[in-house]
C-alpha positions as CSV (number, residue, x, y, z in Angstrom):
1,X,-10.0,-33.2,-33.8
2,X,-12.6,-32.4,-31.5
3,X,-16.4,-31.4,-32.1
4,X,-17.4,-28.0,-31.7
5,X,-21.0,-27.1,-31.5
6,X,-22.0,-24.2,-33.8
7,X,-24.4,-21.5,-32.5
8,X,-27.9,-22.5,-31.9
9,X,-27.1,-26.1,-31.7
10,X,-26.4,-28.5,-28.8
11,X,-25.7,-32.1,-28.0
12,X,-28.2,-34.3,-25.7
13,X,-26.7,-37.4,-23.5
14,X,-27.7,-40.4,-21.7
15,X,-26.1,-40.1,-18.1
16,X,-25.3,-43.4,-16.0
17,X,-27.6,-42.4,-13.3
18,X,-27.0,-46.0,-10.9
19,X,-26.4,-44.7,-7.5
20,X,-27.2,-40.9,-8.2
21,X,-29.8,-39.1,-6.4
22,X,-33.0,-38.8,-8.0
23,X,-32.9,-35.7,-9.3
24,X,-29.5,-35.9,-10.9
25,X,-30.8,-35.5,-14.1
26,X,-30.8,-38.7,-16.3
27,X,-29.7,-36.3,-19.8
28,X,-27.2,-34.4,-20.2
29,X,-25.1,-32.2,-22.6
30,X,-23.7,-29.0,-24.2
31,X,-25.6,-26.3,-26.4
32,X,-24.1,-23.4,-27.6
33,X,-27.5,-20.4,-28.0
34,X,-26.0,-17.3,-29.7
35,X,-22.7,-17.9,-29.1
36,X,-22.5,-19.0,-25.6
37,X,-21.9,-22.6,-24.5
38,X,-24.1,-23.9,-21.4
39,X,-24.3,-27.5,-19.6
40,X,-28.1,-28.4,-20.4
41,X,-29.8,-31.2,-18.2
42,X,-32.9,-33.2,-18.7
43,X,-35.3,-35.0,-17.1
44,X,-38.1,-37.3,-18.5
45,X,-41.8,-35.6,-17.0
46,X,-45.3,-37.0,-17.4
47,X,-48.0,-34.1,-17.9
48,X,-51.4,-33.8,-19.2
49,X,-50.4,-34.0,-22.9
50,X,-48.1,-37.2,-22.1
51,X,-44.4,-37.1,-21.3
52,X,-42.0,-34.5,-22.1
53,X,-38.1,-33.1,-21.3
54,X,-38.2,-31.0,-18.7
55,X,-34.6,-28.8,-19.4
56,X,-32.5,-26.9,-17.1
57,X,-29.4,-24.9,-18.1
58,X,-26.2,-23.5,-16.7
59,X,-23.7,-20.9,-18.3
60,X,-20.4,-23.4,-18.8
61,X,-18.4,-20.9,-16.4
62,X,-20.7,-21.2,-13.7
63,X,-20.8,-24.6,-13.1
64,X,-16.6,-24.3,-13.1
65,X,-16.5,-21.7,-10.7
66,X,-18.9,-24.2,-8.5
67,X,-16.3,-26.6,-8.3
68,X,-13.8,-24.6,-7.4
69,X,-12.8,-25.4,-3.4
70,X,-11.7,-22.6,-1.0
71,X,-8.2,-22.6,0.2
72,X,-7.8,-24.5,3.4
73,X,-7.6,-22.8,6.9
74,X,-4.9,-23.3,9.0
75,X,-6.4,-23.1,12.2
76,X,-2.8,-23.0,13.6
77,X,-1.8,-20.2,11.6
78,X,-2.1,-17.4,14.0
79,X,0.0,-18.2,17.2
80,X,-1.5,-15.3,19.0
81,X,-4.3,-18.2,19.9
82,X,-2.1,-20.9,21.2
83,X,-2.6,-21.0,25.5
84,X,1.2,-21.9,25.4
């Protein structure tokens, strides 16, 4: 059975951030505000008041389509090009 997250809700993560860049966010996790699921990252901020989260978030199909590679070029594929 897997967990679903019901609207207005989310889930917050410790990430393994050894070897990231620095600004890979350090938290991370799904919320799901009126009905639509987003990847939400967090990152630990010092301000005036003390520290804080410091949230960023990304529709779920966004960050899929992201990820998604372009089909190879064949650089070969139009013989008109070869000198022989």
């Amino acid at each position: 059975m897997s967990y679903e997250i019901k609207p207005n809700t989310g889930t917050l993560f410790k990430n393994d951030v050894e070897g990231k860049s620095e600004n890979f966010p350090p938290y991370g996790g799904t919320v799901n505000i009126a009905g639509t699921e987003y990847w939400v990252s967090a990152w630990v901020k010092d301000g005036s008041k003390g520290k804080y989260f410091s949230l960023a978030f990304k529709p779920k199909e966004q960050r899929q389509e992201s990820r998604r590679q372009a089909p190879a070029v064949d650089p070969f594929a139009d013989d008109s090009t070869i000198p022989f």
